[in-house]
N, C-alpha and C positions, 0 to 999 in steps of 0.2 A: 215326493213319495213315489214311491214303486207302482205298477200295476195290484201284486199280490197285496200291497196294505191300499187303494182304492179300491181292490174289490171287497176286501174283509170292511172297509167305512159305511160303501155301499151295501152291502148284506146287512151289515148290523142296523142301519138306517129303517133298512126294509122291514126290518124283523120286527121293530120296536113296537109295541102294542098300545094302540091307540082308542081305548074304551072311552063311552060316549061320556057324558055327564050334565047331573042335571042341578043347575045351578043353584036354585030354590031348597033342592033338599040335602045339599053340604051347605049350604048358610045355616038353614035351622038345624040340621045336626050340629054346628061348631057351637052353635049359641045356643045346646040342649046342653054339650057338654062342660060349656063355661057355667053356666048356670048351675050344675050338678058337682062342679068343684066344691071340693071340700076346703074349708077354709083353712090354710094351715099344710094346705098341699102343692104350695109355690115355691120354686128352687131360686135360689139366688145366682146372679150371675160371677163365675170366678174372672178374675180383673187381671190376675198373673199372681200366681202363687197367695191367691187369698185363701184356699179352702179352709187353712184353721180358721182364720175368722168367719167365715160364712158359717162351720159346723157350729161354733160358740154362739153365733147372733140364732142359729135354728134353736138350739136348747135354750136359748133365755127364752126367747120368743112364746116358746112352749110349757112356761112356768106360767101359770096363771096369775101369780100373785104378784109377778117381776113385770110383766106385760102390764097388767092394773095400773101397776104404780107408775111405770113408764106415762101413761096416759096421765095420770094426775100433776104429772110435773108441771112446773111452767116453762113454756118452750122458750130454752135457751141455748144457744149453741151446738155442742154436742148430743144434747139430749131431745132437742127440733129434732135433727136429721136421723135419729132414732124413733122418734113417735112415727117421722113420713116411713121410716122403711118396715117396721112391724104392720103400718098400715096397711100397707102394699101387700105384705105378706098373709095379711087377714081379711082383705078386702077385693086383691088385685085378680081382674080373671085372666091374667097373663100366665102363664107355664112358669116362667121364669123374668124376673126382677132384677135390676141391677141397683147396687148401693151408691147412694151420693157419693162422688171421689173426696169431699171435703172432710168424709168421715174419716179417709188414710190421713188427712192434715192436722187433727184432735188428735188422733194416738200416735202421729208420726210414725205413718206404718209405711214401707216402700214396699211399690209394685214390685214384686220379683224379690222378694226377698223373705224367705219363711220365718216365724218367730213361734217363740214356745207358746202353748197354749195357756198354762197358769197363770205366766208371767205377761200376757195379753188380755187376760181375766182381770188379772190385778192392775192391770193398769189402764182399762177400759173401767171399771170400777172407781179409781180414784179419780178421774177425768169428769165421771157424773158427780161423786160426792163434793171437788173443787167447786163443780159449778152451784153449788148450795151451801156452798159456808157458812155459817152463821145461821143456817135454820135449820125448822122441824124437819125440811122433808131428807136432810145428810142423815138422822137419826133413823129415818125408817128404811134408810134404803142400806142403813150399815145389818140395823137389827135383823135382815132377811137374812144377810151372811153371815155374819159374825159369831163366831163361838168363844167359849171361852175352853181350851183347848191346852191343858196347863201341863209340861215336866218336872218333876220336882225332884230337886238335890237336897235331901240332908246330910247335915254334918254333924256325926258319933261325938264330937267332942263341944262344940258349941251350939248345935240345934240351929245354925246360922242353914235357910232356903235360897235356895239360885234355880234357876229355869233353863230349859235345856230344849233342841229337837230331836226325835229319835224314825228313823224314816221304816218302813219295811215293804220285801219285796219276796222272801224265798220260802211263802207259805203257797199251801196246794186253796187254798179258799180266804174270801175276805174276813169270816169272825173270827179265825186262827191268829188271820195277821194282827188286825187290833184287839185281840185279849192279848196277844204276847206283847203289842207294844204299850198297853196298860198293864204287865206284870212285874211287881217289883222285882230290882235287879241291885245286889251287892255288887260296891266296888271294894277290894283288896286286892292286896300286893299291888304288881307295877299300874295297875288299873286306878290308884285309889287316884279319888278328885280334889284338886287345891282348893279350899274353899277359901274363898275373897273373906269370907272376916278373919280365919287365924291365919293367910296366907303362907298357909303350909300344906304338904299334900296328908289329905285324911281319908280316914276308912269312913264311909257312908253309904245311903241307902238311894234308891233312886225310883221313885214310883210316879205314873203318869195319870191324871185327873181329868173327866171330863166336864168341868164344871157348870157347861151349860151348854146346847146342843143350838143352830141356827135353825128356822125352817128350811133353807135350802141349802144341804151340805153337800160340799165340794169334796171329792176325795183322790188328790193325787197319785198315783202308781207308777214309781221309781224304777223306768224303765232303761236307766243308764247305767251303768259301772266302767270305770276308770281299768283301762287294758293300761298295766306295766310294759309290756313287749312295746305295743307300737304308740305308748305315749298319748294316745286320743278316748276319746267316750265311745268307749262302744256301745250298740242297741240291748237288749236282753229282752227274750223273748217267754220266761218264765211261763207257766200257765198259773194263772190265777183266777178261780171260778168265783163267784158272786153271785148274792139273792135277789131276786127281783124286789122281797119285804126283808127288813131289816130293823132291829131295835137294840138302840144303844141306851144304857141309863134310863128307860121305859119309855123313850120316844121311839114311836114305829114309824117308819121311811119307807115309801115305796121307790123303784128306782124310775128315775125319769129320763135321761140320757147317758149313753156310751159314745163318748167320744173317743175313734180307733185312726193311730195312727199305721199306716203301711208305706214299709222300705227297712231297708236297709242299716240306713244309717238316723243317728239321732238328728243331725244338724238338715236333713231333707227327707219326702217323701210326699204323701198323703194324707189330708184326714177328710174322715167324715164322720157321721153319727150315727147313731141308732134313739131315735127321740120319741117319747111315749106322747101319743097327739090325743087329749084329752074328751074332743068331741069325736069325733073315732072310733075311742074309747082301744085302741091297740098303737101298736107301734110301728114306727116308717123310719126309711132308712133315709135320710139328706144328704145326697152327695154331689154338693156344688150345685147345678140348673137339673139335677135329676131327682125324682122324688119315687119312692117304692112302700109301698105299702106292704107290711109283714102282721097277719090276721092271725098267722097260729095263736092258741093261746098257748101251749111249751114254746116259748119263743127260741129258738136255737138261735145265736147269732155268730154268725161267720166271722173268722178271727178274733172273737171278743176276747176269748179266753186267755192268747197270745199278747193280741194288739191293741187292746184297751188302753188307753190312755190317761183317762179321766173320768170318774164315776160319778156321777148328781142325782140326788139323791130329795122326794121333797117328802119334809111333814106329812102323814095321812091328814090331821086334823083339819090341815089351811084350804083356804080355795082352791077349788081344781075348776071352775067355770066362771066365765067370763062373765063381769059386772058392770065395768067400766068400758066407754068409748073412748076410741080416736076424739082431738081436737076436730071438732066441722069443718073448719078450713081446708084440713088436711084431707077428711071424707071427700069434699068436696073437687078434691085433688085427684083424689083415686078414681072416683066415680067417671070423671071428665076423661080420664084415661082409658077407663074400661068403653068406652061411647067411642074415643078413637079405634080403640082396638078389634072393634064392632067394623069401623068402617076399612079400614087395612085389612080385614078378613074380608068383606067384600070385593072390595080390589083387586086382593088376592084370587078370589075363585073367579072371577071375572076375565081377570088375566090367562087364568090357568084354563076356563075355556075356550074364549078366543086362543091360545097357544095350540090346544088338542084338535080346534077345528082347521086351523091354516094346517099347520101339518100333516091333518090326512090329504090334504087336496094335494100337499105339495110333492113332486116326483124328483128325486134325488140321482143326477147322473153324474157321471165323467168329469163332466164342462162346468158345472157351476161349484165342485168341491173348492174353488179357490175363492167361493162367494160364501164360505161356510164358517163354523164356530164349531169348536169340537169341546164333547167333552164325556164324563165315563159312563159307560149304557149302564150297567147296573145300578147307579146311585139315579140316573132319570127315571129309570125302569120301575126304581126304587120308592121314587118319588113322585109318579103317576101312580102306581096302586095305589099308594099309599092316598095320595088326594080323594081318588075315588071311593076308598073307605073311610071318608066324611074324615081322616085325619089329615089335617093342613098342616100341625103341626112335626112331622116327624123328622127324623136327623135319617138323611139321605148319604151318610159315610162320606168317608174319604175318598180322594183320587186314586184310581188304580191304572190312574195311564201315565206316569210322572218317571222318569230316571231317576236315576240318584243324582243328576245336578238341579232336579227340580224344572225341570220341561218336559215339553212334551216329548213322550217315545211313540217314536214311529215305529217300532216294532212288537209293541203292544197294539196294533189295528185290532188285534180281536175285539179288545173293550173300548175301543172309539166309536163318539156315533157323531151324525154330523146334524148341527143344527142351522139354519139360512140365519143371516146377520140379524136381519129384520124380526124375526121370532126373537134372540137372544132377550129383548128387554121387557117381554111380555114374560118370559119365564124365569127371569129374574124378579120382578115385581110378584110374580105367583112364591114366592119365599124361597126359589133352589138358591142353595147354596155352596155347591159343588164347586172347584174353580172352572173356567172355561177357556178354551184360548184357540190362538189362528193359527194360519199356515206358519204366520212369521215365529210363532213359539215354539216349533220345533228343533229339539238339541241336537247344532250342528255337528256336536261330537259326536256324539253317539249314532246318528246317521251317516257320516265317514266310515265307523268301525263297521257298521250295518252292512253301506253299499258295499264296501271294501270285499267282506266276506264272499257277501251273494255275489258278486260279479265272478271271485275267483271261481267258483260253485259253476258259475255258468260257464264261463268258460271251457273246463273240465268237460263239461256235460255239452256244449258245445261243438269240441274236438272230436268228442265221440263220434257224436250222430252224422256228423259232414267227413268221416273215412270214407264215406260210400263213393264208387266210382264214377255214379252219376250226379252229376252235379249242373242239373238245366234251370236252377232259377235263380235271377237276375235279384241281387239286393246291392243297396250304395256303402260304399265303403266305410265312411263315416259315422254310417247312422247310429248308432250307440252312442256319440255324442253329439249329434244335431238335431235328429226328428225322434219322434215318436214311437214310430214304429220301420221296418228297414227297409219298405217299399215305396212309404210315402214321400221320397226325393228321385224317386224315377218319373212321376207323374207328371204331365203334363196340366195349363190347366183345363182340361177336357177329359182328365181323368183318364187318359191313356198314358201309352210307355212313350218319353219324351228321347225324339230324335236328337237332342243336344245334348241330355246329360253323359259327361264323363265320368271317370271313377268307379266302373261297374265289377262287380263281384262275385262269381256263378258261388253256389254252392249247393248240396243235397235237399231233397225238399223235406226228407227227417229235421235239419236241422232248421229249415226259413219256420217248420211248423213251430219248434223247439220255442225260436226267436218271437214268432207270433205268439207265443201262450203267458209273454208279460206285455203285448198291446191290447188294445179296443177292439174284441173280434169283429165288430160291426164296419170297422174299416181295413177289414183283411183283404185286401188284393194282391197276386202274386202275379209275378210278369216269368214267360220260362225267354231262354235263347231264342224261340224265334216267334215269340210277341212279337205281332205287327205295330211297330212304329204311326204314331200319329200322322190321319195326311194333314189334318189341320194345321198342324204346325212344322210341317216339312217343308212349305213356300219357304217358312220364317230363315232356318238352315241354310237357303240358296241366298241369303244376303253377302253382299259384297264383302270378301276376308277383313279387307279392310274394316267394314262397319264394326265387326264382331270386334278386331280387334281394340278398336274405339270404348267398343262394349267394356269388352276386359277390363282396359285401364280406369273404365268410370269405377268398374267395381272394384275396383282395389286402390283405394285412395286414401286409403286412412290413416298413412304413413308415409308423406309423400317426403322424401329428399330435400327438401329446399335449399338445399346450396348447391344444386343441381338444375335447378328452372332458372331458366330466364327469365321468364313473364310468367305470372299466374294470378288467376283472379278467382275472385270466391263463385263456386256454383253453390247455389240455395239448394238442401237437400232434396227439398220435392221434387226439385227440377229433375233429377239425378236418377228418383224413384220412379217419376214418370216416364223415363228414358226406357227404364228396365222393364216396365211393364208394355210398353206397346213395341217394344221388341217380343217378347214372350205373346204377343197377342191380347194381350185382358185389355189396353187400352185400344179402340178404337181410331180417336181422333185424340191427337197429342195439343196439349194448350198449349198457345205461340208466344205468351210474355212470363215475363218472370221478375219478381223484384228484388231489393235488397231489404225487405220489411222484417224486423224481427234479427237483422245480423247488427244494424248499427245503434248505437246508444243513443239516450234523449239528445245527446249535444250533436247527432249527427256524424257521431265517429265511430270509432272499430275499438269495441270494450276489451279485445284483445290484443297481443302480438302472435303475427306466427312464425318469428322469431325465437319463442318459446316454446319450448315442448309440451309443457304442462298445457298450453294455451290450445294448441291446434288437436288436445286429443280431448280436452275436458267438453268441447261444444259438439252436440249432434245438429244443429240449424244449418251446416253449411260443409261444401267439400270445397281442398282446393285443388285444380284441376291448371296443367300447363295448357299457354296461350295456343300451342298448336293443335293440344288435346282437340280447344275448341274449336279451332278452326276446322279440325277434321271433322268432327262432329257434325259442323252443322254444313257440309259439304256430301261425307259418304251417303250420309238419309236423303239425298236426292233434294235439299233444300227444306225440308217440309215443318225442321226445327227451327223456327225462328231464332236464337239467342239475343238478338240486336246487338251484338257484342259492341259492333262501332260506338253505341251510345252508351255501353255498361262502362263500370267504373274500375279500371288498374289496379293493384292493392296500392303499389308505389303512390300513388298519388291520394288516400283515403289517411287520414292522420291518424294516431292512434290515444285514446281516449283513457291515461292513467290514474284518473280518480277510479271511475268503473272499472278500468279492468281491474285494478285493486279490490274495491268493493265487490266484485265477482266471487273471485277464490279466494279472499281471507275468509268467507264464511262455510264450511264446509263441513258435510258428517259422513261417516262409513267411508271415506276416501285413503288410501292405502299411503303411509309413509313411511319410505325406508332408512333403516338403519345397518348400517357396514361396519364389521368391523376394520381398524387403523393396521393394517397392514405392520407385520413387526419385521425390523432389522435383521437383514439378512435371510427371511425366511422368501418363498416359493410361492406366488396365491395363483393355480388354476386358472382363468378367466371362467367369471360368471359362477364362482365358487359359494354353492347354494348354504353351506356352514357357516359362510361369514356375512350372509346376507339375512335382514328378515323384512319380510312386508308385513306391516301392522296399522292395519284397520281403524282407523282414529277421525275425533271429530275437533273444530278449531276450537270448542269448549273443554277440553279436555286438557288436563296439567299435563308439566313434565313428569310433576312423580307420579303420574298415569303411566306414562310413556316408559319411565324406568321401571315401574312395578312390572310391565307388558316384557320388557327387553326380561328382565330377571327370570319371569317367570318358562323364557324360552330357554334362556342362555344359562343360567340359574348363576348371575352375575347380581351382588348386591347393589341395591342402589347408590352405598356410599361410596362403590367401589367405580364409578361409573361416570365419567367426562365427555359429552355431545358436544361437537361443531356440524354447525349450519352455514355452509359456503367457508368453513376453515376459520370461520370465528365461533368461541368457546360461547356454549347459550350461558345465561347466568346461573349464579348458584339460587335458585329460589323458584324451588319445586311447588309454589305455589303458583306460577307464572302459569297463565294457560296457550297451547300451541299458537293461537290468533295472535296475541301480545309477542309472542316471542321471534314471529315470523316467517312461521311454519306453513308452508302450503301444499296441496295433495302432491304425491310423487314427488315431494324434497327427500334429498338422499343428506341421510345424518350418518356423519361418521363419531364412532362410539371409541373413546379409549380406556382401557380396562386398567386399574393401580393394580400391581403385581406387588406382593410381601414378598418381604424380601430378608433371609434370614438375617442380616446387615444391622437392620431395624431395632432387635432384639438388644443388642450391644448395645444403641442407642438411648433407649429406654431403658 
């Protein structure tokens, strides 16, 4: 991260409002309002594309007379895990419920995939009526739905009846539609109907009866039509208004629920309901784990008129209040649950104080953001008021700090706030729900794109301020890609201007300011042209060329020549670190032994070769250093570095140890392997030509068709198109193989041959 998104973390940290709380009285507020839940005002939880069914289990739920009977059954199967979830629904002091998943296995209903609402009615219905076959209780559970619902064909010449459906959908209000679809209707001419007894086409009459009315009438609204142009069902958005009372054949209905579908299209969208809650005594909206209450008594409801789906409808005369219990068992189910739910709110605020009191104490700088947890200040901010007004329950939103690859952006710092690791689990256990994440989740795309910009920006504004012709203060040349800030590599460690550093840089003090307003002002030191030089560390300068020179070659070893040494033996890195430090002065007295503990394997041998390139860069324990290096070494320091070289140990003569080294680096993650492309006949390749080169980040668990999705996704070469050699043998065909199996280790160079079509081909086939 940048200075400018550290300080926007750090401000936002600071900002974030930390009001007291008192534990005692958010417990009895959540357990005033559990208790004061209305029964009947518990949302169910959606599972993935459940919401028709959750809208359909609300409006049964909320029949009085379907709930009863529900209870009276004997718990079998489908019709158990129905008693438990009404119960839940009627008993439960949770917000929100989730359904047994064994219920999706009774109606064979797949997560993520929507089903019609009728056609889930009817077959959630026959699923209970199966489980009662052959008894009374199939009879009472038809008699609730069952109409007798009759179309009648006669026929002019034989008086021969046939039955028929007649749907309707293009009237302005519901008693329109069903008188017209009960008004007799002549068939003549090309219309006339065959009747099955003279199997001839006859002139006839066609009248609809309703011969007997259900206490609970279901009433479908034919919200699809057949588009000719593109072949598919389209939605139809008619408006159709409808009565809250309603009487057909001298039965009066009140209406009990609207089941509204919203989108677009018929085969996806939305549903929820609008369902009359009988202790209440008005009506609530259920949508999915949300519940709303709607008190008007002109009830307006939103899209109804449009987006109704389904109308239910119940007898005035039948029960509208509860009679009948839950099975005890099941009571005793719920009950046991609400006593959990008791103590998981305690936890909860418990948590949620302990969290409010460490974080005021705690002071958020610089240095410890690498010790942090991030995540979006509104939805916390969101989520502390919200505790403090005794509501535990609330939905603290979405992430406003995500990219569109789904990580963190770092240039969203406005809404980042940082929370210490150690907090993370207590604010989790207090219910947030928000995601959170670390340094490492930061999308390294979009921080490329990020730096990329700002730097050009700075630059620009950089160029400016340093035209000036004074130009007296000293910064390292480098710093933009080694330190911090572009002072902090002149220092000494005494905190002065270091007589030894090379590499120095004048420029205007417009722009060192420029340069210092994305560091730590608290560590702004500027050094001009004639900063006095450290005397501390000026003795150090007057060491013998030689020494220094010794110096040099220690520090730069990390890529030593070896087919260029004669002799070379391993130095242990500390040894190496210590060298550098009581040259620069921080050490004192330098330690005089040094071992080989930690370079050689359990057998006593060298787990590497440094013979191998991969070998001598994969290991930080050890530098290797030519025989004279050390004999100088421990000659120019005036003797005072012991090495005991005489008694150390040769490489030549230390064996080397191939099961380990093996086991070393077949196991590896984030380590880069390359891929080249095969050089083609007759063509020209650059040296070190970056187009035919990729490094790609992989780990030994990782397949080939990893490795070839990776190469495609660069080169945009398909995988079938695509032939790797490792050391010039062809890897196998079987993208299953993972890179360990296949004998891949970091820094192998894979050479990639692309199939070329070939218009040839075509003839061939």
């Amino acid at each position: 991260m940048n200075n400018n998104e550290i300080y926007n973390i750090i401000e936002n940290t600071r900002d974030l409002k930390l009001p007291k709380i008192n534990v005692e009285k958010v417990l009895k507020a959540e357990k005033d309002k559990r208790d004061l839940l209305h029964r009947g005002s518990v949302g169910i939880k959606n599972l993935g594309a459940t919401c028709f069914m959750n809208s359909i289990f609300q409006s049964l739920f909320h029949i009085p007379s379907f709930r009863d009977l529900i209870y009276t059954l004997p718990p079998r199967g489908l019709t158990r895990l129905i008693q438990e979830l009404f119960c839940k629904l009627e008993r439960s002091k949770r917000a929100v419920v989730e359904p047994d998943e064994r219920i999706f296995d009774y109606l064979g209903v797949i997560l993520g995939e929507q089903e019609d609402v009728p056609e889930f009615i009817e077959k959630f219905i026959s699923c209970i009526l199966n489980e009662f076959e052959g008894t009374a209780y199939r009879d009472e559970i038809q008699n609730l739905f069952k109409g007798a619902y009759l179309f009648r064909n006669t026929c002019f010449k034989c008086n021969f009846v046939s039955s028929s459906e007649l749907g309707f959908l293009s009237h302005k209000n519901l008693e329109d539609a069903l008188r017209e679809s009960l008004k007799e209707e002549y068939l003549t001419g090309e219309n006339r109907y065959k009747c099955p007894n003279c199997n001839q086409n006859r002139e006839c009459i066609r009248n609809t009866e309703l011969k007997r009315l259900p206490p609970v009438l279901m009433i479908q609204l034919l919200r699809s039509q057949f588009d000719q142009a593109s072949m598919k069902l389209k939605k139809k958005k008619n408006i159709l208004n409808f009565p809250n009372d309603l009487t057909l054949n001298g039965v009066d209905y009140q209406l009990c629920s609207i089941l509204i579908h919203i989108g677009k299209s018929v085969n996806r969208g939305h549903y929820f309901s609008y369902t009359f809650d009988f202790d209440s005594n008005h009506f609530k909206r259920f949508d999915d784990h949300k519940v709303f209450d709607i008190e008007s008594e002109n009830v307006k409801f939103k899209n109804a008129a449009k987006d109704a789906y389904m109308l239910i409808y119940l007898e005035k005369n039948s029960t509208t209040k509860r009679s009948k219990n839950p099975p005890m068992d099941i009571i005793d189910q719920v009950d046991q649950d609400n006593i959990r739910l008791l103590q998981e709110q305690a936890v909860k605020v418990e948590s949620f104080s302990e969290f409010l009191n460490l974080m005021q104490s705690w002071k958020v700088t610089e240095f410890i953001l690498k010790d942090c947890t991030f995540t979006d200040k509104s939805s916390l901010q969101n989520f502390i008021n919200s505790f403090v007004k005794f509501n535990t329950s609330v939905e603290t939103g979405g992430n406003e700090i995500l990219c569109i690859h789904d990580q963190l952006d770092v240039n969203k710092s406005k809404n980042i706030i940082a929370v210490p690791h150690c907090l993370v689990p207590l604010l989790l256990q207090s219910g947030y729900t928000p995601a959170t994440f670390t340094a490492d989740d930061i999308c390294q795309k979009c921080k490329v794109l990020s730096d990329q910009k700002l730097n050009d920006q700075r630059r620009l504004k950089f160029r400016e301020l340093n035209r000036s012709e004074k130009r007296d203060v000293i910064i390292e040349k480098q710093w933009l890609n080694k330190w911090p800030n572009p002072s902090i590599a002149l220092r000494c460690p005494h905190g002065l201007l270091n007589p030894r550093k090379e590499g120095w840089l004048n420029i205007s003090r417009e722009a060192f300011d420029f340069l210092m307003s994305f560091c730590d002002n608290s560590d702004k030191v500027c050094f001009y042209n004639d900063s006095a030089k450290c005397k501390e560390c000026n003795p150090r300068v007057r060491l013998d060329k030689n020494t220094l020179n010794v110096f040099r070659i220690l520090n730069d070893v990390n890529s030593p020549q070896l087919d260029s040494l004669a002799t070379y033996i391993l130095l242990p890195a500390q040894v190496l670190e210590d060298i550098q430090n009581y040259i620069k002065k921080i050490l004192i007295n330098f330690p005089f032994a040094y071992t080989y503990e930690g370079l050689l394997c359990e057998h006593n041998l060298l787990p590497f070769d440094l013979n191998d390139q991969y070998d001598w860069t994969c290991t930080h324990k050890f530098h290797v250093v030519e025989d004279y290096v050390v004999q100088k070494l421990r000659l120019e320091i005036a003797n005072i570095i012991s090495l005991q070289y005489e008694n150390g140990k040769v490489i030549p003569s230390i064996g080397i140890c191939n099961p380990c080294r093996l086991k070393r680096y077949s196991c590896f993650t984030n380590e880069f392997v390359i891929v080249q492309k095969r050089k083609s006949i007759g063509t020209k390749r650059r040296k070190n030509d970056a187009s035919n080169k990729l490094r790609l980040q992989m780990s030994h668990f990782n397949t080939i068709k990893e490795l070839k999705m990776e190469v495609m996704e660069q080169w945009n070469v398909p995988c079938f198109y695509q032939t790797l050699y490792n050391e010039g043998v062809e890897l196998p065909d079987d993208d299953s193989l993972t890179l360990q199996q296949a004998g891949i280790i970091p820094n192998s160079v894979l050479t990639l041959s692309i199939f070329e079509e070939s218009s040839e081909f075509d003839y061939i086939v």
